[in-house]
C-alpha positions as a printed NumPy array, in Angstrom:
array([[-32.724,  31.495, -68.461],
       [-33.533,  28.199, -67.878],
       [-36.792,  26.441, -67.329],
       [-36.363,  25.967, -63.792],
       [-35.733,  29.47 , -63.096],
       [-38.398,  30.424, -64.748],
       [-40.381,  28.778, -62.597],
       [-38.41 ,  29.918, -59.494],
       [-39.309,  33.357, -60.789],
       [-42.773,  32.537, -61.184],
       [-43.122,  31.354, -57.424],
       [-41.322,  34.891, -56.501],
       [-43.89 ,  37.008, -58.137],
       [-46.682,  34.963, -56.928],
       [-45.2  ,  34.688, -53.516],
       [-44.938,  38.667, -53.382],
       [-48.612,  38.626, -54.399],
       [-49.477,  36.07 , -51.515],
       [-49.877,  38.098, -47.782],
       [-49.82 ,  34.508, -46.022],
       [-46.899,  34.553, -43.674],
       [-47.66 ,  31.343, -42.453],
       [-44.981,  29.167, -45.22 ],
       [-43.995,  31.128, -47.802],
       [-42.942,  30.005, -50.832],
       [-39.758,  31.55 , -50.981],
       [-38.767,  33.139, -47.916],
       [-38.049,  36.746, -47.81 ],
       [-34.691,  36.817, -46.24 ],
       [-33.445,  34.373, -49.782],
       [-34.522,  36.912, -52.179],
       [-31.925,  39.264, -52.185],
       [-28.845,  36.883, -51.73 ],
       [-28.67 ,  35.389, -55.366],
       [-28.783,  32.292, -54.749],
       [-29.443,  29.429, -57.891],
       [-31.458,  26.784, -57.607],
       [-28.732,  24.339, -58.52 ],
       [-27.542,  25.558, -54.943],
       [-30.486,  23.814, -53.216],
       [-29.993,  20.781, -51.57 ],
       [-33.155,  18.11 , -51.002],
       [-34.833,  16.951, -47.884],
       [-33.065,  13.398, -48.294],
       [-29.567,  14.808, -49.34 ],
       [-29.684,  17.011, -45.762],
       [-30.895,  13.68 , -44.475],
       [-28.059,  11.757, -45.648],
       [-25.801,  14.821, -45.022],
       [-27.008,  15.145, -41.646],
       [-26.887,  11.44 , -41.154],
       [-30.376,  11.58 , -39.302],
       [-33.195,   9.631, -39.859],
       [-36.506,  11.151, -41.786],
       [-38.296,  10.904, -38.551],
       [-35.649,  13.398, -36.629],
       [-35.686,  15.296, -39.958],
       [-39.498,  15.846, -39.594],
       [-39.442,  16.432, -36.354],
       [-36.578,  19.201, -36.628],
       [-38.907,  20.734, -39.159],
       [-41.795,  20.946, -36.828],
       [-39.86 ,  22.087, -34.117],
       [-37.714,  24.938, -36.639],
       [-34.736,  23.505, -36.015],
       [-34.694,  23.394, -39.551],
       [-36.178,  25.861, -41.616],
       [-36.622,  24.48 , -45.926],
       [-37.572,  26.624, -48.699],
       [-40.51 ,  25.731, -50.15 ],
       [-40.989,  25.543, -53.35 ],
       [-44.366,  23.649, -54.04 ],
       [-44.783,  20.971, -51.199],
       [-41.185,  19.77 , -50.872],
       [-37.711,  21.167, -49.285],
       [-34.691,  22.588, -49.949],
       [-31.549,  23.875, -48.282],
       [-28.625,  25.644, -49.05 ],
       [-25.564,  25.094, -47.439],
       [-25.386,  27.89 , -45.288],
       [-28.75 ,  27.251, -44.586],
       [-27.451,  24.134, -42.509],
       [-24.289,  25.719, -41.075],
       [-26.659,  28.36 , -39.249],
       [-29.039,  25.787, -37.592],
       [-26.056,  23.439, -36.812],
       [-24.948,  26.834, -35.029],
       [-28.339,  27.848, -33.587],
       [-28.501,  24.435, -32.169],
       [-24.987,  24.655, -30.436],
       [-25.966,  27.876, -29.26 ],
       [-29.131,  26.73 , -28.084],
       [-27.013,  23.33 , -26.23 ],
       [-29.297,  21.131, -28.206],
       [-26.028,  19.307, -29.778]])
């Protein structure tokens, strides 16, 4: 196991421990689908992925368009992650 999953580990127990539902640390619904951390993509790569700027990327944050993992203070996505708020957002005829 590597260091980093460890730690990922780490931030599941403690997040189990935690009754805040406000921002967990790692979402419930993540837990059970095996994902890797080498699967998570950063705030800037959806950016650049996205091709939007870091204001629209904040502001889809506040707004849920987009919904990171957290892990500490900073983001993550996985792909799928992505595909289903592109979708939401067609759905919702916000694209």
């Amino acid at each position: 196991m590597s260091q980093l999953d460890e730690i990922v580990q780490l931030l599941r127990e403690i997040n189990d421990k935690l009754s805040c539902t406000a921002h967990h640390i790692l979402p419930v619904e993540n837990r059970s689908k095996g994902w890797t951390v080498d699967e998570l993509m950063t705030r800037m790569a959806v950016v650049s992925k996205l091709g939007i700027s870091e204001r629209t990327y904040n502001r889809w944050v506040k707004s849920g368009i987009l919904r990171p993992i957290y892990l500490g203070n900073k983001h993550y996505y996985r792909e799928e992650d992505l595909q289903e708020a592109i979708k939401r957002s067609i759905d919702n005829g916000m694209i």
